[in-house]
Each structure stands twice: as structure tokens, then as C-alpha cells.
N, C-alpha and C positions, 0 to 999 in steps of 0.2 A: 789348480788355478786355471782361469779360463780368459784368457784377452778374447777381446772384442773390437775392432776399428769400427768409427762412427763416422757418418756423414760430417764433412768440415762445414761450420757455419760462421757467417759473419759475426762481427759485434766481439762481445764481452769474450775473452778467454777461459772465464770462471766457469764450471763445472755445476750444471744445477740438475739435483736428481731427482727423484720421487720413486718411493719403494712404495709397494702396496702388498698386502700380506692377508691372506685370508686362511687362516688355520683350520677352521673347520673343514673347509672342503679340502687341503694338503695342496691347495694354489699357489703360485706368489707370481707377481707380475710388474717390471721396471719398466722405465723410460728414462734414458739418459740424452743432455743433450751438451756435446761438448766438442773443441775446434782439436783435442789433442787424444792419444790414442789413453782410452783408457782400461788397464790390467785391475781386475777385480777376483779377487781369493776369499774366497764364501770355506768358511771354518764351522764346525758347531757353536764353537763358542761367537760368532756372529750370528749365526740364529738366534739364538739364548738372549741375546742382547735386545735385536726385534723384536722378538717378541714378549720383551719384557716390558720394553717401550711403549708398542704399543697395547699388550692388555691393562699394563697400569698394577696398581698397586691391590689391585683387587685380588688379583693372580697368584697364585702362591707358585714357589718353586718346584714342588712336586709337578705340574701341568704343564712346564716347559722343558721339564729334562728330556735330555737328547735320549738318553737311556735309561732302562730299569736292570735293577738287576733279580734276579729268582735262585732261594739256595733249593735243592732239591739235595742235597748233598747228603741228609741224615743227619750232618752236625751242624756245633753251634758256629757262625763263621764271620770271623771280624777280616772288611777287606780296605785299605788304605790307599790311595792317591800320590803320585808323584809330587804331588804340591798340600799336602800336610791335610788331606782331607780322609776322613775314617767314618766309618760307618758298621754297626755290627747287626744282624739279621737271623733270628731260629731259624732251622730247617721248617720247609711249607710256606716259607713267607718272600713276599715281594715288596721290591721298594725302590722307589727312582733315584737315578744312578746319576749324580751331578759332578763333573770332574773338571776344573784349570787344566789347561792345555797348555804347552809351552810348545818350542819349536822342537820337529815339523808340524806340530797342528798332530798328532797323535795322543791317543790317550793310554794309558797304561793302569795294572792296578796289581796288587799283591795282595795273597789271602792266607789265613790262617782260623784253622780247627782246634776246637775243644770236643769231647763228646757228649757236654751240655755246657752251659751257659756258666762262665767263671765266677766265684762272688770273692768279696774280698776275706783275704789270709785265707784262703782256698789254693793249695797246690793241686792241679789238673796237667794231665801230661798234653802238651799242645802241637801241633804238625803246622809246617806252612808250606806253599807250592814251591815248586823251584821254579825262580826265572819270572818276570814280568809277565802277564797275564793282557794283551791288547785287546780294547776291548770295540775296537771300530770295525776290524776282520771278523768277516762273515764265514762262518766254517766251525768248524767241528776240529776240537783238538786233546788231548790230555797230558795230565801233567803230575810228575811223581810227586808224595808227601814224605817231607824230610821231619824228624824230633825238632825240636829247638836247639836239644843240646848237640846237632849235627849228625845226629846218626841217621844212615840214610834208609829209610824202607822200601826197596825196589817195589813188593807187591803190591802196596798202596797208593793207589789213583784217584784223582777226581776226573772227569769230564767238565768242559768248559764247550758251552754252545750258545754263538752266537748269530741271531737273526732278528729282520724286519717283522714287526709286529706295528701294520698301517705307517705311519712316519717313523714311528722311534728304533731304535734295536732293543731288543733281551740279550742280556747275558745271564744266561739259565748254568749254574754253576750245579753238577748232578752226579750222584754215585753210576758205578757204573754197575750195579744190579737192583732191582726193584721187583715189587711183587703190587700184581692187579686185581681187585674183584668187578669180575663183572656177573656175578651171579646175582638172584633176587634175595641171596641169605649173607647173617651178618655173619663176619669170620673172624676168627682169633687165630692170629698166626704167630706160632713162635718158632724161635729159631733156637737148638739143641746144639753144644760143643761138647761132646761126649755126654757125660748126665748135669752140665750145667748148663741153661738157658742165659742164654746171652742175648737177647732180643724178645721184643714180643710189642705187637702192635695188630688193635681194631680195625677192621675196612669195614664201612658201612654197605649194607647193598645200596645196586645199581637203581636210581627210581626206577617207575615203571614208566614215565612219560619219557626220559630219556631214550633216545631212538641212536645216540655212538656207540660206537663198540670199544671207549675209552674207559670206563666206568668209574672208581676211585684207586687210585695207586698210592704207593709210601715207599722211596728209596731205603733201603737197605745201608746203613750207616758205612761210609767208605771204608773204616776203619774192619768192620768185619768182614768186605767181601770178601778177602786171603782164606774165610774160614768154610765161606759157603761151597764151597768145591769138598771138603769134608762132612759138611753138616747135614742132615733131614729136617724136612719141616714137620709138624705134627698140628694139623686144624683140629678146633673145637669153634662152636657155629652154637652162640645161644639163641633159643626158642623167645616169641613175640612176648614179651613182658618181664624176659630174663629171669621166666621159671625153674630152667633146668639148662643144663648144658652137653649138648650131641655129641661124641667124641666119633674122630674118625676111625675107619677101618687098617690104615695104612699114613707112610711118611711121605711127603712126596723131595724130591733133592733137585736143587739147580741144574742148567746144564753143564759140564764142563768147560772151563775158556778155550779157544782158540790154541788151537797146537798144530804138530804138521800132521798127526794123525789125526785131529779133530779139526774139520773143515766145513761144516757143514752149518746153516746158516737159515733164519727164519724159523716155523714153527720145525723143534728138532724132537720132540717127543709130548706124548699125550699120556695122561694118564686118569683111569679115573679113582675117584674117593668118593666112595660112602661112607651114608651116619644113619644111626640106628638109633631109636628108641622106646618110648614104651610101647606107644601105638602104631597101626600102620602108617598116621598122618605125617608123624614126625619121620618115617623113612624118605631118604632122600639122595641123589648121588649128582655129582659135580664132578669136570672135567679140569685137571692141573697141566696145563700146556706150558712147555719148555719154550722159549723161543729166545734167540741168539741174533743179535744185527751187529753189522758193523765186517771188516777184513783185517787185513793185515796192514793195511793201507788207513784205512778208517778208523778209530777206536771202537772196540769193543762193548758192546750194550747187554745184558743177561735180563730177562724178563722170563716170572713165572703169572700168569694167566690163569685167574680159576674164573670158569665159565658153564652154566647150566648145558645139562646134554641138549636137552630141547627146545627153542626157540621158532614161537610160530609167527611167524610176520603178513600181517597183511596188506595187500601191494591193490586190494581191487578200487573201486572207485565209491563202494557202499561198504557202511560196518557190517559183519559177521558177526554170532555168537555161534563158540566152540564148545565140542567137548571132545575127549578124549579115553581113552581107556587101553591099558596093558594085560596084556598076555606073559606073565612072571614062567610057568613052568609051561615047556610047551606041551605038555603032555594034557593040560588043561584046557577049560576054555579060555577065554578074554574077561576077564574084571566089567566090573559096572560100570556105564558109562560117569563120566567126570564132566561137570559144569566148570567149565573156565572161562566163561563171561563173555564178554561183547568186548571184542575188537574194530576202534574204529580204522578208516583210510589212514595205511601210511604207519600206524605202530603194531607194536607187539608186542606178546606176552610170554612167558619163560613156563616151561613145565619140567620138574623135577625127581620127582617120583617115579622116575624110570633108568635103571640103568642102558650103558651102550649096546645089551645084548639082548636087550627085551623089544619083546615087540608090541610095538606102538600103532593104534590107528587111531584118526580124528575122524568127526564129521562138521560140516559148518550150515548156519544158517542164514542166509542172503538174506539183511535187514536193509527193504528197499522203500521207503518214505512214499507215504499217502497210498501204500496197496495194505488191506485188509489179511488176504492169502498173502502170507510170506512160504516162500517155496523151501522144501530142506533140499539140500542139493549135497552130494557126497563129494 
């Protein structure tokens, strides 16, 4: 709450205000003018209100929610409000987060998991969080899943993270393990509990216009992560038209949780996988990085990262055309050169076809606008 004392002025005692509200640019600007002290407490649920006032009926509710919410969680997840309001949401999906407040002007919310979507006269074993869920606190926190019928799962956690996203907050509701492609090929990852698969899900490659190092990701259903500390992954990566399908060389496995003899934090191991097939074309190898955020203090995040060995970025101020070529046996020479196209300012391009122990050169050629002689420059 915010007091504010005003200039005392003659005349009327009445209170005459004028709000002024500009949303698009996240402004708002008063003028009050009044003979007596006046205490003003700005709630969300008085935003919501101006701004419903004034966009009008045109406005739909989703456009003025205070908050959204995002399940990254892997499951199906229905979450309910202190004041009778529910909402249910897939994993990968987002949707504006509209809650009644009561006093203090807090908002709260409780959530509960299926590991897909209930239908009716469908028994599904279902988990909910312990403990109200605020969703105004900015911060990073986790929270154990109990059965319904009260048995309690210590190992099974969601993360709950919330932040500013321009005006609003996220509560980004997320497993606490995930797997990333940031390579140029598409992946099939599943996940092995001794010889039964318990998981399995598509990553598209990363575009090529895409210049993050975010690429596409898919939480790992909270319910399995107890397993991933056990389990290998095993990639298969189908070829452009889903003619055939590459199998890998090898498994790659999560990294361990957090213990006192595991401490270690950020990227914790690399590995690499190759896939083999008929032709030289389809050979190819990708890098599966381990990587671990979070303390003792923080909760815990587990990311596996698969990413091309080689990535050539170009930083100059003119496009480039590249090519490259491998030295496989050193006892050999070096492979034919490799057309890899025109690189303009500012992105880049992925090459694959080389493992981490090969050796690699490129050459580029300086594509400089209105000159005749383009120069090859090594």
C-alpha cells in the first residue's frame, strides 16, 4: 500500500480523480486533487478492473490477465483457485492465469497430475502438489507429489517458476529433467527401463535461420524422472522424407542428481553419437551434453543437450561461401572439398559429418557486393 499526502486546497472536500492508463506502452499516470490525506492500495485485481473499463467490451479476458500460466511439466495438469476457479492445461501449452483475490490481496493455486488427459469412467492414478502454490512470488521453488490416496512420493517433484514476462508474470509449472535438440537432424529419443520403453518423443531440428542456442526442448514427465538416474537413452534420427531410419552407435544417460559426492554443476559431461548408414552421406555424429543447474539451495534442473560437433558462424560484415573437408584416417590425405553454401552476416551453419577426433579444415570466400574479383581468402 502506498499513502500519499496532497497539497490542502480550498473549496469542496470531495475527492476528484482522473486515472489515465496506457497499456500498450506499461504507463499509467494520476492526478488527484483532494483537502484530506489519501491511502491508495493498487491490488491486481484493481488493474483488471481498469483495464477492463477502459478497453471495453471488445477485450477479452485473456488480454488483461495479470498472469499466465505454462505446463512444461510432461503431464496432463488441472490447477484450481482459492475462490472456486479451475482450469486444466496439456503439457507444451500456455494460458492466462485469471484468479479472485481475497485478503491480503495474495493469490494462491493448487495443482494436480495425470500422465495424460482423464476421460470419463477412466480410472488414471493422479498426484497433486503439497501445499498452496503462490503465484505472485518471483523465485524458483519445488514441491513434492503426493497419490490422492495419500501416499506420499518423496522422489517426485515439479518445479514451479515464477517471472516478469513485459507486465504480466509466468508461472512456468516444469519437470525437473528435459532433453534439447539443437542439432540440424530430426531425433527420436526414447527412454529404456530395463527392456521396457517408457517414453519416447520427436525433436524437430533447429531451423537454420535460428541464430539461439535454445533450439527445441520436451520435459521429461515428472513422474519418470526417479527412473532417469537408472535408465539410457537410445537415439534413432530419420533421413529427409523418412526413407529409413539411422540408429545410433551408443546410449547416452542423464547426469546424476545432486549429492554430497556429486557437486558439480553446469555442462558435467559430453559425449559423442554417431549414426551410420548406407552411404557416406547419411554418416553423421552429434554431441550429447550433460548439463546440471541449480544447488542445494536452488532446486535442481538435469538437461541433456544434443548439439552438432561443428558450427561455423559468421561474425564478418559481408556473406561468405564455405567449404570444408575431413581428414578421417590420419595416415591419409584430407577428403574433397565440401560445398556448404553462402553464409550471410551474423548466422550460421552446422556441419556434421565429422567426428570430435577428425580433422577438420575450411576455406571461405569473401562475397563483397559490386566487385567482379571476389578474392578466396583462407
Amino acid at each position: 500500500p502506498t499513502s500519499t499526502r496532497c497539497p490542502t486546497y480550498s473549496g469542496s472536500d470531495k475527492i476528484s480523480a482522473m486515472l489515465r492508463f496506457n497499456y500498450l506502452n506499461d504507463r499509467s499516470a494520476s492526478a488527484f486533487n483532494t483537502q484530506q490525506t489519501l491511502n491508495v492500495n493498487i491490488t491486481g485485481a484493481f488493474f483488471d478492473t481498469l483495464a477492463f473499463s477502459e478497453l471495453g467490451s471488445k477485450a477479452s479476458t485473456s488480454n488483461i490477465a495479470a498472469h499466465s500460466i505454462r505446463n512444461e511439466s510432461g503431464l496432463f495438469m488441472r490447477w484450481s483457485g482459492e475462490l472456486d476457479e479451475i482450469g486444466e492445461l496439456p503439457t507444451g501449452r500456455e494460458a492466462p492465469l485469471s484468479l479472485k483475490r481475497g485478503f491480503p490481496h495474495r493469490a494462491f493455486i493448487c495443482l494436480e497430475f495425470w500422465d495424460k488427459e482423464p476421460k470419463a469412467n477412466e480410472s488414471l492414478t493422479s498426484f497433486k502438489a503439497t501445499g498452496r502454490i503462490p503465484v505472485d512470488l518471483i523465485g524458483l521453488n519445488k514441491y513434492a507429489l503426493r497419490t490422492m490416496d495419500g501416499e506420499h512420493q518423496p522422489t517426485i517433484w515439479i518445479i514451479v517458476r515464477v517471472f516478469m514476462s513485459g507486465s504480466a508474470k509466468v508461472v512456468s509449472i516444469e519437470s525437473p529433467a528435459f532433453v534439447s535438440n539443437v542439432t540440424s537432424h530430426s531425433l527420436n529419443i526414447r527412454m529404456h527401463n530395463k527392456a521396457t520403453e517408457v517414453f519416447q518423443v520427436t525433436l524437430p531440428p533447429k531451423p537454420p535461420e535460428d541464430s539461439s542456442a535454445v533450439g527445441c526442448s520436451a520435459p521429461i514427465p515428472a513422474t519418470l524422472v526417479p527412473f532417469v538416474n537408472n535408465s539410457s537413452w537410445k537415439l534413432s534420427v530419420p533421413c529427409e522424407g523418412g526413407r529409413k531410419v539411422l540408429e545410433s552407435d551408443g546410449d547416452v544417460s542423464f547426469p546424476k542428481p545432486f549429492s554430497k559426492t556429486v557437486t558439480s554443476k553446469g555442462l558435467v559431461s559430453s559425449k559423442q553419437v554417431s549414426f551410420s548408414g548406407g552411404s557416406s552421406d547419411d554418416c553423421f555424429s552429434i554431441n550429447a551434453c550433460a548439463i546440471r543447474i541449480g544447488n542445494e539451495a536452488i532446486p535442481e534442473q538435469r538437461l541433456v543437450a544434443f548439439r552438432n560437433t561443428i558450427v561455423v558462424r559468421n561474425n564478418l560484415p559481408h556473406s561468405i561461401f564455405l567449404q570444408v573437408r575431413v581428414k578421417i584416417d590420419a595416415s591419409k590425405p584430407f577428403d574433397k572439398w565440401i560445398d556448404m553454401g553462402k553464409i550471410v552476416s551474423g548466422h550460421s551453419i552446422p556441419f556434421s559429418h565429422a567426428r570430435c577426433s577428425d580433422d577438420v579444415a575450411c576455406r571461405i570466400k569473401v562475397l563483397i557486393p559490386d566487385e567482379d574479383d571476389w578474392s578466396m581468402r583462407p
